[in-house]
Residue, then its C-alpha position, 0 to 999 in steps of 0.5 A: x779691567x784696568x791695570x790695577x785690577x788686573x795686576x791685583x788678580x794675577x797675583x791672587x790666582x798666583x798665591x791659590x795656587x801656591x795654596x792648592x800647590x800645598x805648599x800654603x804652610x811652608x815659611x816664604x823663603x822655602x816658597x820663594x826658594x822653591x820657585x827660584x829653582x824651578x825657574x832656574x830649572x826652566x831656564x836650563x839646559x834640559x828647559x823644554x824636558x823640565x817644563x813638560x814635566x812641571x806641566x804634565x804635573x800641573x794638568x794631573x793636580x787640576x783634575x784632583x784640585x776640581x774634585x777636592x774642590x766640590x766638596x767645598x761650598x760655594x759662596x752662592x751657599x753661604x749665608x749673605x752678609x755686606x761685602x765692603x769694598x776698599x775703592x775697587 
């Protein structure tokens, strides 16, 4: 995969998770806010504590995103129709 794609990936996995973090409705200063702290959290005196607990918090929503997930169909279940590619 080149860079491009690559980088273009990244940051659509970035923003789904913004999304299924929940926080999808909030202004992007308050996403943006909300991530500066915590990455200020995880660069502080109480870091490794702090990223235990981000991630045990993480692992804990995944499970609960995969069920939600479930209910929702598939693209192999909705109608086909033309997908236009801009240069990918």
């Amino acid at each position: 995969m080149n860079a491009r794609r690559e980088d273009a990936r990244r940051k659509i996995q970035l923003g789904g998770l913004v999304i299924k973090s929940g926080m999808a409705d909030y202004p992007a200063s308050v996403i943006l806010g909300a991530l500066t702290l915590a990455a200020g959290a995880l660069k502080g005196p109480n870091a490794d504590t702090t990223k235990a607990r981000f991630e045990a918090a993480g692992d804990e929503a995944f499970p609960m995103m995969e069920r939600t997930a479930a209910t929702v169909p598939s693209r192999q279940f909705l109608p086909d129709r033309e997908v236009k590619h801009d240069g990918f």
